[in-house]
C-alpha positions as a printed Julia matrix, in Angstrom:
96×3 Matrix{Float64}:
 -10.14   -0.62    3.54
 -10.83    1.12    6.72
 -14.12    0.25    8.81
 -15.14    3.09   10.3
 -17.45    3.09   13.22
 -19.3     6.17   13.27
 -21.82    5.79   10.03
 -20.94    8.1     7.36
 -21.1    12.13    7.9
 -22.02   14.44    5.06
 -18.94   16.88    4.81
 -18.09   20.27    2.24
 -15.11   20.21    0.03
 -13.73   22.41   -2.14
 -12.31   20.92   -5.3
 -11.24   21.81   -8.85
 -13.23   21.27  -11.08
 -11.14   19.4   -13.58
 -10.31   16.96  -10.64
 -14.11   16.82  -10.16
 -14.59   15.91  -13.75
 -12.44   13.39  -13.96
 -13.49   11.36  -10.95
 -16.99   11.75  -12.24
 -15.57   10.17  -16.02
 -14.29    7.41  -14.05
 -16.93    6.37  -10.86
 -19.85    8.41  -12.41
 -21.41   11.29  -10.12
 -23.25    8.68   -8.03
 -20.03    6.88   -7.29
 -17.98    9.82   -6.59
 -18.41   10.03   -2.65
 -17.07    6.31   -2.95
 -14.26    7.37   -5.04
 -13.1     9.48   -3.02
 -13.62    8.0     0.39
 -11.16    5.14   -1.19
  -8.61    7.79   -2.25
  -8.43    9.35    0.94
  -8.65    5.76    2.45
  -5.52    4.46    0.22
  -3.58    7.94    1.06
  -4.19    6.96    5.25
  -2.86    3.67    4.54
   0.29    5.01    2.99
   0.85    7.57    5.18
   0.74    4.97    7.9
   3.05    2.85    6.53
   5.42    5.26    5.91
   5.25    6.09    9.75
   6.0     2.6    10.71
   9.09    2.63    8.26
  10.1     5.35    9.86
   9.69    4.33   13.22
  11.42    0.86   12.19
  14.49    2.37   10.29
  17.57    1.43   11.7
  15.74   -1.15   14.39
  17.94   -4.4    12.82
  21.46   -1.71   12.71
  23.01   -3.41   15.48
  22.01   -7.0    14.76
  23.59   -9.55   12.92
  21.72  -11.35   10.29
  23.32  -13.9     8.12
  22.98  -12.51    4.43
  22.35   -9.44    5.38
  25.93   -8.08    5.83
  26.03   -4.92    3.32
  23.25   -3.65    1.44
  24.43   -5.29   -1.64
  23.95   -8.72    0.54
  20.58   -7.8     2.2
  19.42   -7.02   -1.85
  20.6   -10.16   -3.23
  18.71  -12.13   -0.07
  15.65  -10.12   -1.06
  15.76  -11.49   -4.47
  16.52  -15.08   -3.96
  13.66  -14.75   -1.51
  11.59  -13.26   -4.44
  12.4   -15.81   -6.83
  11.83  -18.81   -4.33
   8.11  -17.34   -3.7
   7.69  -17.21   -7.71
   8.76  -20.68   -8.16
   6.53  -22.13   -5.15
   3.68  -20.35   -6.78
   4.33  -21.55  -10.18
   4.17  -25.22   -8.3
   0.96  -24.42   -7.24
  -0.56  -23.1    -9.72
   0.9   -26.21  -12.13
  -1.11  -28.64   -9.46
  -4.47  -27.14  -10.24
């Protein structure tokens, strides 16, 4: 979530209706300001990260990383990684 530091502002939008409706099914109309200040909020945050992907595309293409030698290599490395996470937290959760 983003903190914002200047309070809240009231603002106008123009919506459709059905979009209106919908929101108001799911948060209710006195939730709907919160609804959508998380939507936009969740929309930032992806649009943010896809900057930084872009901006870090191609930053490892002239290093060598063991593992990571075609894309076929860097995917396997990704999934042995995945599958060692899955067992360390299937340890953990069997020592609760």
């Amino acid at each position: 979530m983003v903190k914002m530091s200047g309070g809240t502002v009231r603002t106008h939008m123009i919506v459709p209706k059905e979009l209106v409706d919908a929101v108001d099914q799911l948060a209710g109309k006195r939730g709907r300001s919160r609804f959508f200040t998380e939507a936009v909020e969740e929309k930032l945050a992806r649009a943010r990260r896809a900057t930084i992907l872009k901006n870090a595309a191609g930053a490892l293409a002239d290093r060598e990383i063991p593992g990571w030698e075609t894309s076929e290599a860097a995917a396997a490395w990704v999934r042995r990684s995945r599958q060692a996470d899955d067992r360390r937290l299937e340890r953990l959760e069997a020592a609760r």
